[in-house]
C-alpha positions in Angstrom: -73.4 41.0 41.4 -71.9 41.5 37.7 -69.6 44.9 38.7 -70.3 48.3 36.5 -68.1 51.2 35.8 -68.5 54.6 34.5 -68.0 53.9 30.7 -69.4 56.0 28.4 -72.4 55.1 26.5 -71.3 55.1 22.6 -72.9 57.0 20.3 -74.8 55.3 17.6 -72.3 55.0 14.6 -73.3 54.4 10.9 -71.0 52.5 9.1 -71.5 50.2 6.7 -68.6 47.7 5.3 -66.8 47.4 2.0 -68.1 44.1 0.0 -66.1 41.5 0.7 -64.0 41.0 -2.4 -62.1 37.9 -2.4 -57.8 37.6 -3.6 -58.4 34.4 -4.8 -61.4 32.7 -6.3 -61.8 29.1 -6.8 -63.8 26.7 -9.0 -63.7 22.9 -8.9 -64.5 21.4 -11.8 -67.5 19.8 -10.4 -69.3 23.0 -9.5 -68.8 24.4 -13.1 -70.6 21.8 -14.5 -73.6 22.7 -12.0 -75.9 25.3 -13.3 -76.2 27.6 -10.6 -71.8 27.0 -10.4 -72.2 28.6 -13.4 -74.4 31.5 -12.6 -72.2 32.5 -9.6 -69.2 31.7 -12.3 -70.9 34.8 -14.5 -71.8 36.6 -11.4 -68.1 36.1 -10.0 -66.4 37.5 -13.7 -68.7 40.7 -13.5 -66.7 42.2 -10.8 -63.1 41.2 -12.6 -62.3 39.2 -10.1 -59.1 36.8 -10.5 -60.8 33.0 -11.2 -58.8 29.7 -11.1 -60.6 26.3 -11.9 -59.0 23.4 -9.7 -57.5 20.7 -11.1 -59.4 18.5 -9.4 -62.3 18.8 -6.2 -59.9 19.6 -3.7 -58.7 22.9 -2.3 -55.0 23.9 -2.4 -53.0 26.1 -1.4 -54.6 27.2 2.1 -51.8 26.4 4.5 -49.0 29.0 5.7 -46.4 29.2 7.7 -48.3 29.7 11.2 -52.0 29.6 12.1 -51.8 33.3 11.7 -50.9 33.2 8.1 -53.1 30.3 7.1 -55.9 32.2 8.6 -55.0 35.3 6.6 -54.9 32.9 3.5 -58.1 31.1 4.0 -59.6 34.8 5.0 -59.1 36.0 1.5 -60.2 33.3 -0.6 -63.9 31.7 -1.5 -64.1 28.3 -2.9 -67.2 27.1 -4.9 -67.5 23.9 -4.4 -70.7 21.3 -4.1 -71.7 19.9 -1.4 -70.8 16.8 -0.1 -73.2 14.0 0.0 -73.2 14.5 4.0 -74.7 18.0 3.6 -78.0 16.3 2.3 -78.9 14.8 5.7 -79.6 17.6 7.9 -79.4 18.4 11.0 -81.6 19.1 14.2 -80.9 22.7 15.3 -83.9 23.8 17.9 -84.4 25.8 19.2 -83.0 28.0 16.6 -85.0 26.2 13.8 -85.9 22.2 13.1 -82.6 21.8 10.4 -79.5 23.0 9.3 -79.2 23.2 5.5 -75.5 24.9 4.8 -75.7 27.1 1.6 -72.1 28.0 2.2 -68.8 27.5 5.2 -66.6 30.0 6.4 -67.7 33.7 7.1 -65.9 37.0 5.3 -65.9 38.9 9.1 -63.6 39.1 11.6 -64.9 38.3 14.8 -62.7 37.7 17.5 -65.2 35.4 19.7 -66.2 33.7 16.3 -68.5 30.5 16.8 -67.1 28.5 13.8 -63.2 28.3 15.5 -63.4 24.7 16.1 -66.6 23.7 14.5 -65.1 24.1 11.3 -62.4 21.7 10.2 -59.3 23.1 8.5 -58.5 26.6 7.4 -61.2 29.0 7.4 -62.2 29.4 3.7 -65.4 30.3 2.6 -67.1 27.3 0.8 -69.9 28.3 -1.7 -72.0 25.4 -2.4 -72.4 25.3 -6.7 -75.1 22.6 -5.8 -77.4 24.4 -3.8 -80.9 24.5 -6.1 -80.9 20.5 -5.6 -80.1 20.8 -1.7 -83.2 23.5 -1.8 -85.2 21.1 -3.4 -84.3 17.6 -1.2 -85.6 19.8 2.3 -89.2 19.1 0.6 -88.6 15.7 2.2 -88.3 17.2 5.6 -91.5 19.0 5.5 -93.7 18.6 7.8 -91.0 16.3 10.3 -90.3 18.2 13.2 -86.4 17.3 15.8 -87.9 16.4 19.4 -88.1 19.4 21.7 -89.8 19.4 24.7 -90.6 23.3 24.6 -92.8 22.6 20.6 -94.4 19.2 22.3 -98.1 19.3 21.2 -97.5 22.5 18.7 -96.4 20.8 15.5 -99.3 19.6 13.6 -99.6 22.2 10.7 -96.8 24.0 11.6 -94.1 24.8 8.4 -91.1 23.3 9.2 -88.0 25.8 9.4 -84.6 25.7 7.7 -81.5 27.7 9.0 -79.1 28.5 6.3 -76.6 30.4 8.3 -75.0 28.0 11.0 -71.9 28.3 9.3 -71.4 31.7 7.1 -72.6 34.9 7.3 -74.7 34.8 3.9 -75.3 38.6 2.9 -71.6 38.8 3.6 -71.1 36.7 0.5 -74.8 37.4 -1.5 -73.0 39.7 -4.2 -70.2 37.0 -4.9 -73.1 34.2 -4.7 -76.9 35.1 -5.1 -77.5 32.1 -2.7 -79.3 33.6 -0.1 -82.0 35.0 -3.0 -82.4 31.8 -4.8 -83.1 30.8 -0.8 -85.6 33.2 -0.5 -87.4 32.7 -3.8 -87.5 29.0 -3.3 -89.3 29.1 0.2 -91.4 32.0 -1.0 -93.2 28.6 -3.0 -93.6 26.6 -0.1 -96.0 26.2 2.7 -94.7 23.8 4.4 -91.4 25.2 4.6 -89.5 28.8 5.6 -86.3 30.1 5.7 -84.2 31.4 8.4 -81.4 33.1 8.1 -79.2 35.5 10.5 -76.7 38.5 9.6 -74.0 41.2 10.6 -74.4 43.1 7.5 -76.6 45.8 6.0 -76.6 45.3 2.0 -80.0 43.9 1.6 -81.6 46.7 -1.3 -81.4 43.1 -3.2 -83.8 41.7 -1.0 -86.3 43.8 -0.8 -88.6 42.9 -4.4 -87.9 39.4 -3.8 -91.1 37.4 -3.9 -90.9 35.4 0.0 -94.4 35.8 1.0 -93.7 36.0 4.2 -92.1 32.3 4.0 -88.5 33.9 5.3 -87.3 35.3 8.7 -84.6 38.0 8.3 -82.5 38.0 11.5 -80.2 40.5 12.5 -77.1 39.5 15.1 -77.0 42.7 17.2 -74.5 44.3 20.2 -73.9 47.0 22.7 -72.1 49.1 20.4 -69.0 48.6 23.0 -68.4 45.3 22.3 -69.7 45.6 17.9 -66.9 48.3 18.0 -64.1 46.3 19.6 -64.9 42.8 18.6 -66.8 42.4 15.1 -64.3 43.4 12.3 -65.7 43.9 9.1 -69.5 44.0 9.9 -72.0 46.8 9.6 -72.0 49.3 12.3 -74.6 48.3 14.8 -76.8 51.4 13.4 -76.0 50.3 10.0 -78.1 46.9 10.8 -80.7 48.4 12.7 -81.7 50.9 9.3 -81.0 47.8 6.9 -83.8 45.8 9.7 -85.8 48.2 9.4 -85.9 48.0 5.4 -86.3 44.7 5.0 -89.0 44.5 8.2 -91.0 47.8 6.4 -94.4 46.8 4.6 -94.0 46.6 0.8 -96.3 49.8 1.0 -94.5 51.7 2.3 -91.1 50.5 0.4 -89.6 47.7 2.6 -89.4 44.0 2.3 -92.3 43.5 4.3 -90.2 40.8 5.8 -91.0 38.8 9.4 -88.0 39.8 11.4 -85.9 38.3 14.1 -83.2 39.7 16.2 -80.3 37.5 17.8 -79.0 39.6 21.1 -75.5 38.1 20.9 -73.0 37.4 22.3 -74.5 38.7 25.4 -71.3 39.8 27.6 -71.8 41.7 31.1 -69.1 44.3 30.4 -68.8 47.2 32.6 -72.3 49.0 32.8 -73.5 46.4 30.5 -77.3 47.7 31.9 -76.8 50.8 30.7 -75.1 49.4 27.2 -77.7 47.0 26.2 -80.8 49.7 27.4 -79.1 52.2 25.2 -79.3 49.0 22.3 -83.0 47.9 23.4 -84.2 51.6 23.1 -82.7 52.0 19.2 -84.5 49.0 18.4 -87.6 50.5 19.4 -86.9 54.0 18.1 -85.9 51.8 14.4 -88.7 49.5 14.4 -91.9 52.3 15.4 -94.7 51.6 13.1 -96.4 48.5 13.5 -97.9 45.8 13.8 -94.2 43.7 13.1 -93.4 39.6 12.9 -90.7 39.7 15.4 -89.3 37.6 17.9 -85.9 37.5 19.5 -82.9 35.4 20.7 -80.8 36.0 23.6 -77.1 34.2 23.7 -74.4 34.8 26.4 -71.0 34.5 25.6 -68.9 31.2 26.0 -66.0 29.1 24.6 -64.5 26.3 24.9 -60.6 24.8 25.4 -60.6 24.6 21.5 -62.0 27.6 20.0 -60.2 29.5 22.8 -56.8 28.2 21.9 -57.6 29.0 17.9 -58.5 32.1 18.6 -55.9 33.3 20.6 -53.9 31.8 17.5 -56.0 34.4 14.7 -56.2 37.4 17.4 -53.1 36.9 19.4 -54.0 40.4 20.9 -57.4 39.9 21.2 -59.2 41.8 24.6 -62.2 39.6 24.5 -62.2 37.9 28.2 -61.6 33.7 28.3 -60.6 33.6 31.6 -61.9 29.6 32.5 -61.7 31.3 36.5 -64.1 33.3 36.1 -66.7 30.9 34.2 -68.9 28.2 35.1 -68.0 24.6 33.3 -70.4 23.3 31.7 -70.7 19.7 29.8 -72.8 18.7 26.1 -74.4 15.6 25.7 -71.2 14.2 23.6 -69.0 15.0 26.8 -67.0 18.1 25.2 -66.7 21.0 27.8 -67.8 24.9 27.4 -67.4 27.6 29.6 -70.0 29.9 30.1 -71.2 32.7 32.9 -71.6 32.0 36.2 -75.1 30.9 36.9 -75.9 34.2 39.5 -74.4 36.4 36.3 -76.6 34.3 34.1 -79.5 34.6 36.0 -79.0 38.5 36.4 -78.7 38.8 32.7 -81.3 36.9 31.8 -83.8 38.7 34.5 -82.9 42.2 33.2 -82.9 40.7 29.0 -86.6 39.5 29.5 -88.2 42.3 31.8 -86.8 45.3 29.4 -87.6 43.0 26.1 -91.0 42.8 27.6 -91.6 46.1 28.8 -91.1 47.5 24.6 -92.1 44.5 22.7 -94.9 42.5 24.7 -96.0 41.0 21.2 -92.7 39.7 20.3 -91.7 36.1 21.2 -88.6 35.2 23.4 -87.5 32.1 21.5 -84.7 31.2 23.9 -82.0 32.3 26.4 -78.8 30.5 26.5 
């Protein structure tokens, strides 16, 4: 049994973040001679920020003197650079979506259990990709080809194959600096066979909302007990802050929204002390947010986990970090390449997952579970 506490339920905070406004801005030569490097160029000069082009492709001038340092570096700086020949053979990502198409690497926030420590190689920089209308256009070819997974067998003939563009980056944390995410949207907003999937921590989405998607793009919203948001997600929205800017962008065009198909990602799901309590308190904003109807919804549950490498990087950017990476008190668990990740013991697991489903259920019996992991 996962033990509670007496903790106090917070109170719904509305905060939303300062734009991320990069010390250092970089161009390599390659991506000014890309249209669209030249549009986010024009975009990038509008808000006076300082611009140097590269003398070559490559990115300098990262490193520090400690992990710390470089992180605080690489934190503060955005890169436009195209992307590499690599990026044009995409990856399976189910059950999230079919494939991973990057529009950018390295996320503005500061989250202390962040997923990209140790997917990521090198300092943490936020990449911009200059070539992105021609990587739009090559996922045409992967229309209508679907990654094996057992749980779609017999479902995709006719289906519109999805694209995830936020794997690696938090893209409205970087849509004023870029306008990727919108040429995104406006691109998939001409396709049938194709839509667009993207997931944030942030709230600035007025931009959004007159964009012509046509229902062709899921807007996904990373959500937490307020406990953990608080503590743990520096310089996101306020958990509030997401669940209004969901709300606009979910809204039917009638009534002044986005009229938007929505998806929520529960995550990282952590059984902290009266977590029951915690994540009913979140469950029943959702429903207070999202009461008119009908809604395109469905939902993702993660739990925590690490592993030995983005545990010791971490500990490296947030040497006084609270979040809990005890290996004792986890479950190992193995992926198919042989690496290792720790997650919750499978009775915590199963507890989570019992009380995730039955209360998601109970308020939204039309929107989809896509997954717990």
């Amino acid at each position: 049994m996962i033990a509670d506490s007496t903790a106090p339920i917070a109170q719904p905070l509305v905060k939303s973040p300062r734009l991320w406004m990069p010390k250092r801005v970089v161009f390599t030569p390659d991506a000014l001679n890309e249209p669209f490097g030249q549009a986010i160029y024009e975009r990038i000069s509008a808000l006076n920020l300082p611009i140097e082009v590269a003398k070559g492709n490559r990115i300098t001038g990262l490193r520090g003197a400690d992990e710390r340092e470089t992180y605080r570096i690489a934190k503060n700086t955005l890169a436009i650079v195209n992307a590499p020949p690599s990026a044009f053979r995409l990856q399976p990502i189910p059950p999230s979506a079919d494939w991973q198409m990057n529009l950018a690497e390295g996320c503005p926030a500061h989250c202390q259990y962040c997923y990209l420590a140790g997917s990521l190689a090198g300092p943490p920089v936020v990449r911009a990709y200059a070539n992105l209308p021609n990587m739009l256009a090559h996922t045409a070819t992967y229309e209508g080809t679907y990654p094996p997974n057992k749980s779609w067998q017999g479902t995709e003939a006719g289906r519109p194959t999805t694209f995830e563009v936020s794997c690696y980056t938090d893209v409205l944390g970087i849509e004023h600096l870029t306008g990727s995410l919108a040429e995104c949207i406006r691109y998939y907003g001409s396709r049938e066979m194709g839509q667009l999937r993207f997931v944030t921590k942030y709230d600035h989405v007025d931009s959004l909302l007159n964009l012509s998607h046509n229902g062709q793009t899921r807007a996904r919203f990373s959500l937490n007990a307020d406990q953990i948001a608080r503590r743990l997600e520096g310089g996101t929205a306020s958990v509030e802050a997401r669940l209004q800017a969901m709300r606009k962008l979910a809204l039917p065009k009638e009534l002044g929204g986005g009229g938007y198909p929505i998806g929520l990602v529960i995550a990282p799901i952590m059984p902290i002390p009266d977590w029951r309590e915690h994540y009913t308190a979140l469950l029943d904003r959702i429903a207070n947010v999202l009461d008119f109807g009908p809604i395109d919804m469905n939902v993702e549950f993660i739990s925590h986990r690490f592993t030995p490498g983005s545990k010791d990087i971490l500990l490296q950017w947030y040497p006084n970090t609270s979040l809990e990476m005890d290996e004792a008190n986890r479950a190992e668990k193995r992926n198919k390449f042989g690496g290792t990740k720790y997650v919750y013991r499978p009775e915590e697991m199963k507890e989570m997952k019992a009380f995730f489903y039955a209360e998601w259920a109970r308020r939204f019996p039309n929107a989809p579970i896509l997954y717990w992991t």
